[in-house]
N, C-alpha and C positions, 0 to 999 in steps of 0.2 A: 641758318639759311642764307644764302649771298645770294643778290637782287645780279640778274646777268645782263636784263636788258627790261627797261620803260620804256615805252614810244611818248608819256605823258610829257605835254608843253614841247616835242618834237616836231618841228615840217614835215611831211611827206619826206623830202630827201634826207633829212636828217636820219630820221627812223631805218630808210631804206639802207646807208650808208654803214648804219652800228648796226644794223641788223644783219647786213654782209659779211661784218665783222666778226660779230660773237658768233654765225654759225661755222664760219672757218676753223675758227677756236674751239670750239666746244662740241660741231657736231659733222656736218659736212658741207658742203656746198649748193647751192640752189637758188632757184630766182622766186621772191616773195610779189606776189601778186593779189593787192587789192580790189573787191569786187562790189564793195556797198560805195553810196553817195559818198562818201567821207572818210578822210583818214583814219581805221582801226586804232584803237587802243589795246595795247597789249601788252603783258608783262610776263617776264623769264623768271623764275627762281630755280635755285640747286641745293637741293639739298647734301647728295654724296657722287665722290667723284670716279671711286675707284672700287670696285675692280666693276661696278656698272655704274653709268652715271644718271641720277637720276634728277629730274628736272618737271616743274609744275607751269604750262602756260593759262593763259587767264585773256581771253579778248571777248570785245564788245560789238565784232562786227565779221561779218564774212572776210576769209581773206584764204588765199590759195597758195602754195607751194612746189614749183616744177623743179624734178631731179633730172636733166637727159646724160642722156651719154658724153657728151661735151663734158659736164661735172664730172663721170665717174670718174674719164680718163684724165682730170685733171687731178683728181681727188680720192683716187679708189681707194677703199675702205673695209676692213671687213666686220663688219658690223651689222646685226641684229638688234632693228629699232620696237621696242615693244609700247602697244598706244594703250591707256587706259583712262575712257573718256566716261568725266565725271556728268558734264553739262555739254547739253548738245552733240551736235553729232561730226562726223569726219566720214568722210569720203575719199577710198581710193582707187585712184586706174589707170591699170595696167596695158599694155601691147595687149596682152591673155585674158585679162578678167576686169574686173572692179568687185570692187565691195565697201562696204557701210561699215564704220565704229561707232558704236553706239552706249551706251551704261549698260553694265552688266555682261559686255563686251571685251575681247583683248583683241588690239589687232597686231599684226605681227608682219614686220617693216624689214624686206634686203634690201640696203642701201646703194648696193652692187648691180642693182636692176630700174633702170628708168620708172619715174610713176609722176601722177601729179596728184596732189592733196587739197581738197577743200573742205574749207569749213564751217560750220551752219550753228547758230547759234540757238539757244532754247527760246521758250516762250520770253521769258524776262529778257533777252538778249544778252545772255552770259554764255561762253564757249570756255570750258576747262576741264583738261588733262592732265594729267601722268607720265610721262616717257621715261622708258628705262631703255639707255641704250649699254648693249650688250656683246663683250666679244664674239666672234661669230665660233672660234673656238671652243667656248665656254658653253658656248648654246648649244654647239651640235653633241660635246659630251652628257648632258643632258637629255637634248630631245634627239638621240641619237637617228632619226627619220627628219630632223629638220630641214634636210638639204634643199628640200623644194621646196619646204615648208613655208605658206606666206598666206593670208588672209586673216580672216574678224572669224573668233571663237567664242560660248560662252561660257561663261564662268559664274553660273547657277548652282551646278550641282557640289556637290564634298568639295571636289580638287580644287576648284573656282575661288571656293569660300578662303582655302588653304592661299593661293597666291593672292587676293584681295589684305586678309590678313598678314601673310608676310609682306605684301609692298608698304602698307602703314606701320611696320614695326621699323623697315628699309628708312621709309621717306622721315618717318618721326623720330628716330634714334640713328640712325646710319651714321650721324656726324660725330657719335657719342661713343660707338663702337670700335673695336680695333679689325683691319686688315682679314684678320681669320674669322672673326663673327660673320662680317657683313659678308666673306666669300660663302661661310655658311647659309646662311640664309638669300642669300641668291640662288645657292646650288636646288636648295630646299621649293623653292618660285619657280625655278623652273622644270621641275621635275614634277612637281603639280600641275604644272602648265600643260606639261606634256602627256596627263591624264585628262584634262580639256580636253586635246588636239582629239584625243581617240573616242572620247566622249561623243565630241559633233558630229551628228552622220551624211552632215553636206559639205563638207569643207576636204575630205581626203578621201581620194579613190582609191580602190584596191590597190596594192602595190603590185608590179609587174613582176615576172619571174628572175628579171636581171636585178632589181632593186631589194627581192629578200636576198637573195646571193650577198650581195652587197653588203646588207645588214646582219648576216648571217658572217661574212668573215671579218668587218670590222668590231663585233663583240668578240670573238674570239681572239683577236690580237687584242681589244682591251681585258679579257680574261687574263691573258699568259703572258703578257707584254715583262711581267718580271722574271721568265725565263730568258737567262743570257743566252740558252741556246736558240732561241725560237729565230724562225727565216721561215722565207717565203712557200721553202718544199715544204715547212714540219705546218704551217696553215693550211696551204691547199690541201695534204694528208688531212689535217683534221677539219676540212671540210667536205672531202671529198671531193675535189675540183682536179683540176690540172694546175701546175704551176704559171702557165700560157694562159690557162684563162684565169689566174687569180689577177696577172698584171691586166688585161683586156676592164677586170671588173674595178679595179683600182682607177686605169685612167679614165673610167667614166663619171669618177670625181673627181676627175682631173686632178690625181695623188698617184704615189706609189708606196710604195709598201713599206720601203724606209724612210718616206715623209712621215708615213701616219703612224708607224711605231715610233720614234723617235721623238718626233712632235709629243705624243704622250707619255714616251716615260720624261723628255725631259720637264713638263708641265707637273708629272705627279711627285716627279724628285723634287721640283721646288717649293709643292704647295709641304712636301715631307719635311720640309727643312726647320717648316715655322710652324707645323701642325702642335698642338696639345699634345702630349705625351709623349711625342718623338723628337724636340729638340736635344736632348742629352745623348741623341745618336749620332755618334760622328760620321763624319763625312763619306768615308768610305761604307760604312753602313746603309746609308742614303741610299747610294750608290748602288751598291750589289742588291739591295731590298728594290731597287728602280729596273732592275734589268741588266747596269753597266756590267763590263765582264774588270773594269779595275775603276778604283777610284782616280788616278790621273786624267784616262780618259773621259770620264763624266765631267771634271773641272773642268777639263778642255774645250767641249762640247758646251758646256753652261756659258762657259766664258764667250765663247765667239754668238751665242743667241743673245742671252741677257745684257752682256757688256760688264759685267761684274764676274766674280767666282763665287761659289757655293758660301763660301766662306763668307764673304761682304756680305752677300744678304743677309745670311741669318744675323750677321752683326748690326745691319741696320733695323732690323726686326725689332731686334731685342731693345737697341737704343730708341727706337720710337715710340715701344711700349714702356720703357721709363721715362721718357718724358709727356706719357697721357695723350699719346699722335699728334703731337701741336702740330697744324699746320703750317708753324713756322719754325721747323725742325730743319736742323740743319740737316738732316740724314733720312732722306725716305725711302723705305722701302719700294716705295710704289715706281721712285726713281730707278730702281733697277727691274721690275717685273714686265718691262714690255721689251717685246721678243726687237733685236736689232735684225735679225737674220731669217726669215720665216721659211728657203728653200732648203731646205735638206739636200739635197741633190748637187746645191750649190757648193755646199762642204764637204772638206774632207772626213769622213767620219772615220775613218782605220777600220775599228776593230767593228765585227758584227757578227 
């Protein structure tokens, strides 16, 4: 565990000043607002960094947290913050709503969206949490409905149990694990999570008829996405749409068709690279199993997103698995897995 931040034996400004500091660093931006007689005590830990990072605070006193637009646009993010509040309670709200975190509770945080947070502490006067924050990518592959998705869920029943139990295997072992574990059992949290969401009968309204559409043709390019022939005509066909309205239903997530293909096959080529059983596939394998129609262009494409080529990775992979993930590896894989380039649109893609 590494301590990220103590307010103990700090001033007021001290606190407020590394407390600016480590959320820069570690999560995003916001203004920390104190609401009880006296300076809060409160402490950061981290347990793991990557590919969610998860983090335990621990205070002795009310204290609140404002995100506005000012922060997003200085800071924007895309990121899915998930609360799981051990002692006491959290409060948050919205333009649209509020709602309560509670034990037994998960709340679920777009960073992307103005909120303000406060905190209430138990009887004893102890306030602690859980936060796993999480790609916004990685989450929607999951809770494929996540997109609006935001409020306090329980986590009572089977599914609950199942992400309760994997975020202590997360937070207790995660630092002990290698890179494909812990993407495991993250994938595994939230996918239980995502049987919560449908669980609770007050937190999601019917979906509208634009919005199954929607979900309806983004499974199906994650279906076929490793057909090299697949395009825009051969989904609207298999959904029955028009090609006119497949783009219409695309830009109402503000995507297009070869954002969101492309986006996942090159996410599922890389998770291919270092998977169990498919490292001994070579590159061009990768490749045409991802969708690519050649192996040059998939380098191509990896290389201008990741900033490395297919190749580096798996090399830093395998060299940080021999040396046990030291933290102070000269070679991280994790150093190459964030995207440099996130518009598709923006690049050249050639072949399609």
């Amino acid at each position: 565990m590494n301590m990220l931040f103590d307010t103990t034996g700090k001033s007021s400004v001290e606190a407020l000043r590394c407390w600016s500091e480590m959320t820069r660093r570690e999560f995003y931006s916001g203004d920390l607002e104190s609401t009880g007689a006296e300076p809060p005590n409160f402490r950061f830990t981290k347990s793991v960094g990557y590919p969610v990072s998860l983090t335990r605070l621990v205070c002795d006193a009310p204290i609140g947290y404002r995100r506005s637009w000012e922060h997003i646009r200085r800071d924007a993010a895309a990121l899915r913050v998930l609360w799981f509040v051990r002692r006491g309670g959290l409060r948050f709200v919205r333009c649209q709503d509020r709602f309560d975190v509670v034990p037994g509770t998960c709340g679920i945080v777009d960073c992307n969206v103005p909120f303000n947070g406060q905190i209430s502490c138990d009887a004893g006067g102890v306030f602690e949490s859980i936060q796993a924050v999480v790609p916004a990518n990685l989450f929607l592959e999951c809770i494929p409905n996540g997109a609006r998705c935001g409020g306090a869920f329980t986590l009572l029943g089977a599914a609950g149990q199942i992400v309760e139990s994997t975020l202590d295997l997360l937070w207790n072992h995660g630092d002990s694990i290698n890179e494909i574990t812990r993407t495991a059992l993250l994938r595994a949290m939230l996918c239980a999570l995502q049987g919560c969401i449908g669980e609770h009968p007050t937190t999601q309204r019917a979906p509208s008829v634009v919005e199954q559409r929607i979900t309806e043709v983004e499974q199906y390019i994650l279906m076929h996405h490793s057909d090299p022939g697949l395009s825009a005509d051969k989904v609207a066909a298999g959904c029955g749409i028009s090609p006119r309205y497949l783009a219409h239903l695309m830009r109402e997530r503000d995507n297009t068709f070869s954002d969101f293909l492309w986006k996942h096959r090159l996410s599922q080529a890389r998770d291919n690279l270092v998977a169990a059983g498919l490292r001994d596939r070579t590159i061009a394998e990768v490749a045409f199993t991802s969708g690519f129609k050649s192996a040059a262009h998939f380098c191509r494409m990896f290389k201008i997103v990741y900033g490395c080529t297919p190749s580096e990775y798996r090399l830093a992979n395998r060299r940080c698995a021999a040396s046990s993930a030291s933290p102070e590896s000269e070679l991280q894989p994790e150093s190459f897995a964030q995207p440099v380039s996130t518009s598709m649109s923006d690049l050249a893609w050639g072949e399609m």
